[in-house]
FIDREN-983729 format. One record per residue (C-alpha): residue in three letters; y, x, z. Coordinates in steps of 0.5 Angstrom, whole numbers, padded with zeros to 4 digits, always signed. Each point is the difference from the previous one (the first is absolute). Example, Ala and Ser with C-alpha at 12.3 -4.5 7.8 and 13.67 -1.06 7.14 Angstrom:
2
ALA-0009+0025+0016SER+0007+0002-0002
# end
This chain:
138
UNK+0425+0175+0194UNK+0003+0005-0004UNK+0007+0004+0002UNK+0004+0002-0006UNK+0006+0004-0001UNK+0005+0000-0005UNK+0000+0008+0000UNK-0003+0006+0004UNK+0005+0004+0001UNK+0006-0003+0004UNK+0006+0006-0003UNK+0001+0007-0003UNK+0004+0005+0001UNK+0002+0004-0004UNK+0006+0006+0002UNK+0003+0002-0007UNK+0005+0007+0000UNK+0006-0003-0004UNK+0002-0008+0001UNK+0004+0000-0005UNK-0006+0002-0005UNK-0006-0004+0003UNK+0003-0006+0002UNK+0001-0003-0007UNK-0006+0003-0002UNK-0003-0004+0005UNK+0004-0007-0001UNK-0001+0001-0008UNK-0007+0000+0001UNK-0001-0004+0006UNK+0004-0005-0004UNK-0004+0000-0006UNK-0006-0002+0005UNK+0003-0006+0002UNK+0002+0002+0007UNK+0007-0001+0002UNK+0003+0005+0004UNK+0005+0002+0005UNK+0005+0005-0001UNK+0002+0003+0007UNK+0004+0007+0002UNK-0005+0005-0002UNK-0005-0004-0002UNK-0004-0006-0003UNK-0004-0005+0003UNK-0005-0003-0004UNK-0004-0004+0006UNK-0007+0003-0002UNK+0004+0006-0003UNK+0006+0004+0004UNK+0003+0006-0003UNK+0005+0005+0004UNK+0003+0006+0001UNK-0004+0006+0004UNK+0004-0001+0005UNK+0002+0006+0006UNK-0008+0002-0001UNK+0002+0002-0007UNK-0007-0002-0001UNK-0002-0002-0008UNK-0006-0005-0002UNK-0003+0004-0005UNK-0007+0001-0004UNK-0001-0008+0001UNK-0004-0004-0006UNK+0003-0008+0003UNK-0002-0004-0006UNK+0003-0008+0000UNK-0004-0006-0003UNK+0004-0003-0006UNK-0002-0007-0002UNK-0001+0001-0007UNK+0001+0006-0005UNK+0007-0002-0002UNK+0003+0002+0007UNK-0004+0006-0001UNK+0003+0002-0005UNK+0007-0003+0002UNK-0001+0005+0006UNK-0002+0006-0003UNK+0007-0001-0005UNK+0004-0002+0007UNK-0002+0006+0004UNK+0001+0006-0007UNK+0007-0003-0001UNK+0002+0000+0008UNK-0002+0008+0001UNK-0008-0001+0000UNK-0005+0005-0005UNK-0005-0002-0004UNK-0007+0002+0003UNK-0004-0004-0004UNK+0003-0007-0005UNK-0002-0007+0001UNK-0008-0001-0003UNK-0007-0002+0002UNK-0004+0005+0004UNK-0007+0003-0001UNK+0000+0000+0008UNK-0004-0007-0002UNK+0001-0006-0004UNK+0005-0004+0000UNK+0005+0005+0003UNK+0007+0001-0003UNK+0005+0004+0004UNK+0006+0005-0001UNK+0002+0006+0005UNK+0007+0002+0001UNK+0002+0006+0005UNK+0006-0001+0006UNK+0006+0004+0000UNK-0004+0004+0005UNK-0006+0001-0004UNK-0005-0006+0003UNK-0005-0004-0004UNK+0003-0008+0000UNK-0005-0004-0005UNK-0001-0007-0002UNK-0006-0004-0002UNK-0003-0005-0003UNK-0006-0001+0002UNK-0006-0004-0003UNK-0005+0001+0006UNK+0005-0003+0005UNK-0001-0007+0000UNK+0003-0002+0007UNK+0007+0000+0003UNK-0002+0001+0007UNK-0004+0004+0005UNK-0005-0003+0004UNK-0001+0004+0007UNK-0003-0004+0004UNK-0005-0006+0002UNK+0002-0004+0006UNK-0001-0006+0003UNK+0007-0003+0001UNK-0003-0006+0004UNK-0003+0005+0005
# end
């Protein structure tokens, strides 16, 4: 029997330098991708997803390129507009791609610099991660 998962990685934690810039800028686009969010303290949580202050570290993410699965090319869209009117920049607008065919994507920059994408892609045709054969029975 085949194992699946609804998704490979459990959660991200991103460490933003201003709250009160990156936390719209994530809900904005986090929302525009279907997820629901919380809204806490100094930080957002998106179940997969959880957006928070540096903390006493001071320690930023940075140079992270974290790219989300759209649905379809208009929640692509809707996340590049979402993200540009809540402090994102432009690092590249909604389009196909010539990475291969069928790949249309858009690229904002964070509030601290990191590369955030969302995608549709032709190619991918499962929702879920097989991992492992098993013998459930055993």
């Amino acid at each position: 029997m085949r194992y699946h998962v609804g998704r490979l990685i459990a959660h991200l934690d991103i460490r933003v330098s201003d709250p009160a810039t990156a936390l719209p800028f994530y809900t904005a686009i986090l929302t525009a991708l279907g997820q629901s969010v919380e809204r806490l303290e100094d930080a957002i949580n998106s179940d997969e997803l959880y957006v928070t202050a540096s903390g006493t570290t001071g320690r930023v993410t940075r140079d992270l390129h974290l790219c989300f699965q759209a649905r379809d090319r208009a929640m692509v869209d809707a996340f590049h507009a979402a993200g540009l009117a809540h402090g994102g920049r432009d690092n590249g607008g909604p389009g196909l791609r010539d990475y291969h065919p069928g790949y249309y994507a858009a690229f904002l920059l964070d509030p601290d610099g990191n590369n955030i994408e969302a995608k549709v892609d032709e190619r991918v045709t499962a929702r879920s991660v097989p991992v492992i054969d098993i013998d459930i029975d055993s």
